[in-house]
Every structure is written in C-alpha cells, then in structure tokens.
N, C-alpha and C positions, 0 to 999 in steps of 0.2 A: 252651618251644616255642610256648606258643599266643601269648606277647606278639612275637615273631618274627614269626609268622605277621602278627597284626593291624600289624607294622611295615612289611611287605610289600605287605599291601593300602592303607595311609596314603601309600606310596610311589608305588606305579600312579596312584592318583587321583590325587594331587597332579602327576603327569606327565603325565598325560591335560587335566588344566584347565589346563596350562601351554602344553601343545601347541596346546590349540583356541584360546585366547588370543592365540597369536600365531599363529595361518592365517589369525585374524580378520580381524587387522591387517596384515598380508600381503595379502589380498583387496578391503581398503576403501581408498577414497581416502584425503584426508588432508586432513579436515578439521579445524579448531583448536574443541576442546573445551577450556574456561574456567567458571570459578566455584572455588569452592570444594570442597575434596576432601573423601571421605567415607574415615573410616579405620576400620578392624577389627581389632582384635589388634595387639601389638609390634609388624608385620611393616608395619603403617600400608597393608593394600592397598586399590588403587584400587576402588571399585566402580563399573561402567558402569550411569550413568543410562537410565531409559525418556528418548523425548525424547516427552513428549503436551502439550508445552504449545504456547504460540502461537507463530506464525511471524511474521518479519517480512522483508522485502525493503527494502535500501536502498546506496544509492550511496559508497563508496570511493575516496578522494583520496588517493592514492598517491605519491610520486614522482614527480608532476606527470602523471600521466595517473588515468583514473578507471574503476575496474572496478566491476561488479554484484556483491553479496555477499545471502544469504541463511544469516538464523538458521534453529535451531529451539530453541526451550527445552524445557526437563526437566517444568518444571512451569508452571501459571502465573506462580508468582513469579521464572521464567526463573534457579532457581537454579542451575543447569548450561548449556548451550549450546553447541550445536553450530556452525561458523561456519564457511563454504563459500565461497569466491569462482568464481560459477557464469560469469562470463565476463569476459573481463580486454579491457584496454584496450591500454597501449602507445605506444612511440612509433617515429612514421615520421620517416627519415631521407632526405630527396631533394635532388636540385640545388636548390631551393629553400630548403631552410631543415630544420630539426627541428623534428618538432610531437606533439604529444601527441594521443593517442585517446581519447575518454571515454566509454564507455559505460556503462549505471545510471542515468543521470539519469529523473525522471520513470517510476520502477518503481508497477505495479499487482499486485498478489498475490491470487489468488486457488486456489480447488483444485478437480478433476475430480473424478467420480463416486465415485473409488478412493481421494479423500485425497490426490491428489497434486499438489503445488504450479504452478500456471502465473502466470509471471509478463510483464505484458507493458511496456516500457523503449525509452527512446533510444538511438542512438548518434548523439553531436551531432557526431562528428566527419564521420563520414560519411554523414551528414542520412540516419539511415535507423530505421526503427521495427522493433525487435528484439521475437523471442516465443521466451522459454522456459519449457519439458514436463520438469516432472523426473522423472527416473527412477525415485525413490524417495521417503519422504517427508521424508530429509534433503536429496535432491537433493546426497547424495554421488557416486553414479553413475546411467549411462545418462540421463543429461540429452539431450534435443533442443534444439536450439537455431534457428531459422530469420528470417530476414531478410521480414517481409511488405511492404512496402513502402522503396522505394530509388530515387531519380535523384539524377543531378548538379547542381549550383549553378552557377554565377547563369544566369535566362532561364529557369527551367524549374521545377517544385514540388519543395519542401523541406522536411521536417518541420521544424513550428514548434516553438520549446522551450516547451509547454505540456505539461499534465498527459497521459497515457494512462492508459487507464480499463478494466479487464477484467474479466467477468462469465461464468458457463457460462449458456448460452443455455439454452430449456427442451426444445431439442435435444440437450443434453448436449456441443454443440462450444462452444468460447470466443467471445467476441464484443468487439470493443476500439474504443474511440472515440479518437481523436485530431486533432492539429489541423494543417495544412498550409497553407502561404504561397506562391503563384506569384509570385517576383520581378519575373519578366516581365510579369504581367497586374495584377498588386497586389490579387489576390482570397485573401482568405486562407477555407478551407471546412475545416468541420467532417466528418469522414471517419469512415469506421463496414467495420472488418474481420469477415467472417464465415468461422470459417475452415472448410475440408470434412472435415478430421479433427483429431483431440485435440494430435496434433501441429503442424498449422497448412502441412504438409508440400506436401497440394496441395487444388486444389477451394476455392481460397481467392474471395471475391467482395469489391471493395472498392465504396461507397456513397457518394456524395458527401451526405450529409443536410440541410446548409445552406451557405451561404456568405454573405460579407459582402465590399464593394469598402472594403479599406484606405483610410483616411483619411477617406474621404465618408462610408460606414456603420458603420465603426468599425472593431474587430479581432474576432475571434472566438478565444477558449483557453478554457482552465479549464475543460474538460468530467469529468464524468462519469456514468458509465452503473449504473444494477442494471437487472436484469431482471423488469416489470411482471404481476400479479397472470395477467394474459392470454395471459404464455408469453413476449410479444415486447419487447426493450429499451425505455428512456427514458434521456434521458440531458438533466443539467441544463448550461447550457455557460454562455461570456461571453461577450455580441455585444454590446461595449461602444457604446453604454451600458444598454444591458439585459440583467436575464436572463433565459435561455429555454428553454424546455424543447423538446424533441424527440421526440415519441413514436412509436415505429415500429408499422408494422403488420402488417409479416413479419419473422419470425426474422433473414435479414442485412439489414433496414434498406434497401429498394431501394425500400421504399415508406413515406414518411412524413412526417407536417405536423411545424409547429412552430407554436409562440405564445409572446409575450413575457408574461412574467409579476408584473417589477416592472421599475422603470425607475432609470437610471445606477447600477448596481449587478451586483453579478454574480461579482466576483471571487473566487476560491479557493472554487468553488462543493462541492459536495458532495451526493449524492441517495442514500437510501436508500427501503425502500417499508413506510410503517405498521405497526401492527397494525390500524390499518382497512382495509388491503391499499389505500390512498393514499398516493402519492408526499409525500416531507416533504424538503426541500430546506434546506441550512446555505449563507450565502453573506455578502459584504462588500457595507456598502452606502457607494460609491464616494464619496460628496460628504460624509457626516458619518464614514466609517470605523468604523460598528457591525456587531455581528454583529447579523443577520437570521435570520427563517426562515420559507419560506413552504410550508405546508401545504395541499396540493392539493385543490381541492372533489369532481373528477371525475381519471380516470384519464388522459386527458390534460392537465389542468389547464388546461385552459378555461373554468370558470365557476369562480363560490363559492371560489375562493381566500384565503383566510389571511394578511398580510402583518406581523409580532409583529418587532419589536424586541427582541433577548434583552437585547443588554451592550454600555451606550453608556458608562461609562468610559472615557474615554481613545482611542485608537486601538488598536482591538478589531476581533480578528477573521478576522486573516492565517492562512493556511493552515488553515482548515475542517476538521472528520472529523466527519461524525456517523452514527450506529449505534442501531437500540433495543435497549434493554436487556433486563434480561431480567425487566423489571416490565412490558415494553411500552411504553415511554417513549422519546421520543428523550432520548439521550445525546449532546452538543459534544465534541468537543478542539480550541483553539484559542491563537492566539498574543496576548497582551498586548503589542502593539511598545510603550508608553508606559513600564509595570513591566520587559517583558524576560520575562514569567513565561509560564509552564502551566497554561491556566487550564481550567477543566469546565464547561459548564452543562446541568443536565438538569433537563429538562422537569415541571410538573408536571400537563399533559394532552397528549394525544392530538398536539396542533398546537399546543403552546408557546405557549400564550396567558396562562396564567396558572401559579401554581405554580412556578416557573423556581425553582433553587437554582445559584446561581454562587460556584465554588472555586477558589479559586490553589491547584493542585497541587503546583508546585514554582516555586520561587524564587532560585533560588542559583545564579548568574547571569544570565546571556544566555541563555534554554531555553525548548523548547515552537516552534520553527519546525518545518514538515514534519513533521507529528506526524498520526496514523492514531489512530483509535479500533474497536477492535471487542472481541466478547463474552470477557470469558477462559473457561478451559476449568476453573477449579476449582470447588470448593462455592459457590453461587449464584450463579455465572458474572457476576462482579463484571466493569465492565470492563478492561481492559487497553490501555495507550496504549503507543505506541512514539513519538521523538521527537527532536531536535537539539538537541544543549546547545553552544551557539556560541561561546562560554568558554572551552570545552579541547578545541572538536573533535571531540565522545562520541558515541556514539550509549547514549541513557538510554531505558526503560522503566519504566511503571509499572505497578503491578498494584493496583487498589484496592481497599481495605477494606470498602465499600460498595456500595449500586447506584447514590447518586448520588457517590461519591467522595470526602465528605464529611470521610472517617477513615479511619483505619489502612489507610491508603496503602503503598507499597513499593514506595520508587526506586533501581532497579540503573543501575548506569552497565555496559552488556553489551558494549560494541566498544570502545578507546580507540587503537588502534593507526593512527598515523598521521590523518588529518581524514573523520571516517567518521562517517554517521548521519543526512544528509540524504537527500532524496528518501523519506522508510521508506511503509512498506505493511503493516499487519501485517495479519494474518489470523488 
C-alpha cells in the first residue's frame, strides 16, 4: 500500500514538470538554442541553461538578403546559446527588378538600466538607421523595434555604411552616433540621436555634430561614442585624414566642439573611457597601416595627448575594439590583414605606452574581422571577443583564459548556419 501510494505521488510530479515544460514552450518565441546537451539519467533529459553570459549582436547573410540576429550565452565560455533573429530582411519584388533587404549591418549593443539589450543597426537597403529595445534579456519577446532616421536617395541624405555606435546616456536614454552623406550637397556629417524614451519611440532629437565637404575635406565614418566621466557623450570618428574626437557638452549633443587628434589616420576607430576616467582611443594609422592608440591628456582631448604605436607588423589593425579590463588596462581586438589572424594587445599602462603584450589568438584561417571586445562575465572577468571567421562563414567567440589573453583561451565557432558573424557587438 504505501509503495502504491509513493507510485502516485512519482506520477503527479512527473506530470506536473511535463506540463509546465511545455506551457513553457507554448508561450516562448522560438529561438534556436545550440551547444552541447547536458544529460541525466537513461532518459538523456535536456536541462535548460541559465543564459548570464555575454551577448553578442551581428549580421546574417541569408539567402541573399541580410537579417539582425542576436546571442545570448549560458555562460562565459557561450557553452549553450540562445540565438534569435530580432529583425529580418527580405526580398522586394517590383516592375524593376528583385532586390534584396539587408538589415544588421553595422550593429551596436549595448543594455538599459534593467539588463536589457538595445541595439542600434542599418538598413542599407532602405538607407535608414534602425534601433532595437528588447523585451527581455533574450530579446525573445516584446522586442521594439523603430526606424530613427529615414529619407530617400539620390539628391537628398542617406545613411552612410559606416559603423553606429550606442551608449545609455547618464540620463538613462540611449544615445547613437552615426554617419550620413547628402548626394546632393557632397557633405557627408557625423550625426548624434538622443532618444526621449528607452524605446527611442518619441521625443527623439537628432545633432548634426560635425561635417566634412566629400572629396576637398575628406569623408567622415568610423565613429564611435561611450559616455564621458561628466555624464555627456564623446565620440572618436574618421574625417579622413584625421582623427577626431567630438565631445559634447549636453546629453543629445546639440552642443559641441571637436579637435583633431592625430593626423591621416583614423580608420575603424574605437573609444572607450580610462580608469583615469580619460578617454583612450584604438584606431588605424592610414599611410603605414599600424595599430595606434591615443590616450587623452584632458577630457576633451585637447592637450597632453598620447600618440603609441601598439603593432606595426605587417598590415595591423582593421576593425579595432578596445575595452579595460578588469586589471584596468586597455585590452585591443584586432585584425592581422597580412596573417589573416585574431590578434590581442593589452596594454601594459594606463595609455599603452609601454608594457603592451601582443597575441595571435586564433589563426586557422581567414579570422578576427569585425571582432568586439568587452569584459566576460565569469571568474576574473577575463575578456571575451566575439568575431568573423571568413573561411566558413562563422560567427566564432572567444573567451580568454587570462586578462591579457595570453592562455587558455576558448574558441567556440557559436552560429555556422549559412554566412553569419560579421558586423558583431558583443556586450
């Protein structure tokens, strides 16, 4: 009677954890969770991962159109993954012809007060600058999605295909730099959204912060922005041929100088802000092709400036990310166009002057374009790169063993479905 009994209650529970398992699943979107399974007993059951690792944002070549996808990992070492396509692309069909829509390109990631992801992106089809508010911190559901800037081509401004750059302001709304080209005037200007809520929905204000006349004064891309010790953005860009920084002096940037800071240099620029709470800038220096880094004397880096050569091997230096670590140091992710490789360099002061340790992190192939660096989330918050392995298509992460990266490294190849992995962002 009583082993009856205890067969009864084995039998409830086990229907009750069957039943909430699938409402679960019934209720959630559907997004593609990948990695390796975890088993228990005979029965081999699935266990659902925490997801507390790092996020990454990046662009999806599909079927000849291009959609926005965003991770989230299980853990630092992204052994599980969450994988969500937060807005798709497509193709139009008109009297003219079939054309593809590409949205994704040029993703920035960042997250609001709550932990929850905002990411800000192109759509190069329809020259317009996308912002999405996820809803949750998979950004499975209740995503916003909004369109801040939009006009038509030719004769009139078009988002440039250059980087956008997104930060929470010390207002707690988002704040996004990007870069625009009038066809019609040949002014290409560096552009700064502030939006009036989290969703970006209304109350939006847009900045025109600098401009340059195409071909006489060069071009102006490659920006990007954090937010300065004083509450209000900076943002380091290319006004080829220099770089420049832009420091604002109110929250949406309606007010603010600029100053050049090195000269024919500037490309796949990169700005994060000290532990001296001074801006520290990763950038390409355009006529010899090394990575640079210039360490600001004052907060709008106007004086006392820093100008250090990290890594003049070769042609060094494509696609920039730098981050401090969590020794206080700046940390590099960068591209070796010569090797093909994933290479690190982190600092060994304040303003990379001296101390510098450089690593080929991965080598096996064509890898290391479009590659983000920022803090992981596990024991000694080593860092974590996200990146483009150009070889098979991948989108690969790593998770270092170190704080400067030195060892026991760990490279997941986390997306491989179809040409996925460029533009990333990781957060």
């Amino acid at each position: 009677m009583d082993r009856q009994f205890v067969f009864i209650i084995v039998l409830v529970l086990a229907g009750a954890f069957f039943f909430e398992r699938l409402s679960s699943s019934q209720n959630m979107a559907s997004p593609l969770m990948t990695g390796p399974q975890l088993e228990r007993g005979p029965t081999a059951l699935i266990i659902q991962p925490r997801f507390v690792g790092p996020s990454v944002s990046y662009f999806d070549y599909l079927n000849g159109d291009g959609n926005l996808n965003f991770l989230r990992c299980s853990n630092t070492l992204c052994t599980f993954r969450n994988i969500v396509t937060v807005d798709t692309g497509g193709i139009v069909v008109n009297s003219t012809g079939t054309y593809p829509i590409n949205v994704g390109s040029y993703s920035s990631l960042a997250k609001d007060t709550s932990g929850l992801p905002i990411i800000s992106y192109l759509d190069t089809s329809n020259y317009e600058l996308e912002f999405l508010h996820c809803g949750d911190t998979l950004c499975n559901s209740g995503n916003s999605l909004t369109t801040l800037d939009t006009v038509t081509p030719p004769g009139s401004v078009y988002i440039h295909l250059s980087s956008t750059s997104v930060a929470l302001g010390s207002d707690n709304l988002p704040v996004i730099s990007y870069t625009t080209l009038s066809s019609f005037s040949g002014l290409l200007e560096l552009d700064v959204v502030h939006c009036g809520n989290l969703d970006c929905e209304i109350g939006n204000t847009i900045s025109t912060v600098d401009y340059s006349n195409n071909g006489a004064l060069g071009s102006i891309g490659f920006s990007s922005l954090a937010i300065a010790p004083d509450g209000y953005p900076i943002i380091s860009y290319q006004d080829s041929p220099n770089l420049r920084i832009a420091k604002c002096h109110n929250t949406d940037c309606s007010v603010a100088s600029n100053v050049a800071v090195d000269s024919v240099v500037g490309y796949w620029t990169s700005i994060t802000i000290g532990a001296d709470n001074l801006p520290i800038i990763s950038y390409i220096d355009g006529v010899n092709w090394d990575l640079k880094v210039a360490h600001c004397g004052t907060l709008d880096c106007t004086s006392g400036n820093t100008i250090t050569t990290v890594d003049s091997l070769g042609f060094i230096g494509y696609w920039t990310s730098i981050t401090i670590g969590a020794d206080n140091l700046p940390i590099i992710s960068y591209h070796d166009s010569t090797n093909k490789d994933l290479k690190v360099a982190h600092c060994g002061t304040l303003d990379c002057t001296s101390g510098n340790t450089i690593t080929t992190v991965d080598s096996l192939g064509d890898v290391g374009t479009y590659s983000s660096i920022t803090k992981g989330t596990g024991a000694g918050s080593y860092p974590f790169i996200s990146y483009y392995d150009a070889t098979n298509g991948d989108l690969k992460v790593v998770s270092c063993g170190t704080l400067d990266c030195t060892s026991g490294n760990t490279i997941t190849t986390v997306d491989s479905l179809g040409y996925v992995g460029s533009y990333t962002s990781a957060e």
